[in-house]
C-alpha positions as CSV (number, residue, x, y, z in Angstrom):
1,X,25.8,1.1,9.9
2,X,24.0,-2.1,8.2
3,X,21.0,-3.6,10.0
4,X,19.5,-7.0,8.8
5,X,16.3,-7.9,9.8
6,X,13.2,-9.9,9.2
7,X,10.0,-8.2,8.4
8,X,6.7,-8.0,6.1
9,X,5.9,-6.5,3.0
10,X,2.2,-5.3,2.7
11,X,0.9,-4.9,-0.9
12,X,-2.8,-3.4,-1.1
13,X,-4.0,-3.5,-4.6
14,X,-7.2,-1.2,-5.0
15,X,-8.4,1.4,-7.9
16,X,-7.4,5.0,-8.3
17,X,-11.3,6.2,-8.0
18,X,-11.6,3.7,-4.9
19,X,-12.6,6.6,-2.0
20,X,-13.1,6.7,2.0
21,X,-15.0,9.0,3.5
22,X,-14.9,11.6,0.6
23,X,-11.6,10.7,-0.3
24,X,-9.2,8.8,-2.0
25,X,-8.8,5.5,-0.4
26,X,-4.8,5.3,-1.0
27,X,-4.2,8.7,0.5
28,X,-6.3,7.4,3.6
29,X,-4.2,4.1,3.4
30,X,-0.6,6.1,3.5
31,X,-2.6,8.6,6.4
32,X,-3.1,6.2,8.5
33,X,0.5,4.2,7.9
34,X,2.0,7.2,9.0
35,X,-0.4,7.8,11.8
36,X,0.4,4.6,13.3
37,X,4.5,5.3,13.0
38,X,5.0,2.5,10.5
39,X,8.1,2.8,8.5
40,X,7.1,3.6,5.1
41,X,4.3,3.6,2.4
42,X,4.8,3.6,-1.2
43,X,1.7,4.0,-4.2
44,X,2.8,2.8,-7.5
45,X,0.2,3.3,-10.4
46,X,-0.3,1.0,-13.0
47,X,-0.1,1.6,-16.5
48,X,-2.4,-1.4,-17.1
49,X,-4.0,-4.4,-15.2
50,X,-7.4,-5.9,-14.3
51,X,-8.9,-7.4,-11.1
52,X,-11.9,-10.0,-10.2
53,X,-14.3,-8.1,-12.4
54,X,-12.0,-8.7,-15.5
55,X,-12.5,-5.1,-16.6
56,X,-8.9,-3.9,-18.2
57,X,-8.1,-0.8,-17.0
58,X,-5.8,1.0,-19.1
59,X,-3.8,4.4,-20.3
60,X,-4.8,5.0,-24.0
61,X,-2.6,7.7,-26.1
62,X,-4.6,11.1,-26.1
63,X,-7.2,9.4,-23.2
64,X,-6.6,8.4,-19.5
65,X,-8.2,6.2,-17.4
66,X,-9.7,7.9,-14.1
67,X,-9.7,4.3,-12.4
68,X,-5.6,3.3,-12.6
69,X,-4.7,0.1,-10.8
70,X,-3.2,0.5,-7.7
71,X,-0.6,-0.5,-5.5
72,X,0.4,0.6,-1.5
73,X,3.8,-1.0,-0.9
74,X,4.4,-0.9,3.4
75,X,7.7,-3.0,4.6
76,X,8.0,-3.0,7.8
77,X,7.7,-5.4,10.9
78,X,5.1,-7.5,11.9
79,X,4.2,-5.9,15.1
80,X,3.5,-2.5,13.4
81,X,1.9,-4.4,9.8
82,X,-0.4,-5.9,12.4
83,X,-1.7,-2.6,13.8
84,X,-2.6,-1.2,10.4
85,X,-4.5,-4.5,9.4
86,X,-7.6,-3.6,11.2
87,X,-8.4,-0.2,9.0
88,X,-7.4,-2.1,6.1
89,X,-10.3,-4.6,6.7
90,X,-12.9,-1.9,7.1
91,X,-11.7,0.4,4.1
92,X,-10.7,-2.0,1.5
93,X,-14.1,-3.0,0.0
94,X,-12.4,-4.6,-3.4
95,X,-9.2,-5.6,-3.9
96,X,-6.3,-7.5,-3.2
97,X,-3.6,-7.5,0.1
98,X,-1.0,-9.5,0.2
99,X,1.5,-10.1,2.8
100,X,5.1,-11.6,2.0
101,X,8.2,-12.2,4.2
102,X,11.6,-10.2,3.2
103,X,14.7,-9.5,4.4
104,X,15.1,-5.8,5.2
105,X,18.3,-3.9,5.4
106,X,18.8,-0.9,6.6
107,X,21.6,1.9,6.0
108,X,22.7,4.1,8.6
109,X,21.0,5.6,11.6
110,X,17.4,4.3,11.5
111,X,15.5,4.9,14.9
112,X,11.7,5.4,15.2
113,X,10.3,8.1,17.8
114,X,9.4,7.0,20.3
């Protein structure tokens, strides 16, 4: 079965040595995505980037960087992007979120618990 709907994408862009409470601030993100039932969380890690402070951040051959950018992909609806936004403002002390609009679609039997 195919299901169309509208919904949000969440992107939270934050550093790899970015921490919460002892410990690291993506795994807290994804902890409390799940916690709340949302549909999904995804952390990609850069290869490469820079934020606000304009300090590149990057993989060198035979060296790695132990402050990777970031990113927590979440799509989901807006109703359960909203519950989530509350923790994001009080652990996210730098970086980025962005919210977008998408088209999800969905294959197969997709039910949350209830």
């Amino acid at each position: 079965m195919k299901l169309m709907e509208e919904g949000l994408l969440l992107r939270i862009f934050i550093g790899e040595s970015d921490t919460y409470q002892g410990k690291p601030l993506y795994e807290q993100i994804v902890h409390q995505a799940k916690l709340l039932n949302l549909a999904g969380a995804t952390v990609l890690r850069g290869i490469m980037g820079f934020g606000a402070n304009s300090r590149v951040h990057t993989t060198k051959f035979l060296r790695l960087s132990e402050d990777m950018p970031l990113v927590i992909e979440i799509i989901d609806s807006k109703p359960y992007i909203d519950l989530l936004m509350p923790f994001l403002d009080e652990v996210v002390k730098e970086g980025l979120i962005t919210l977008e609009k998408v088209q999800i679609i969905r294959y197969g039997e997709h039910r949350r618990p209830e």
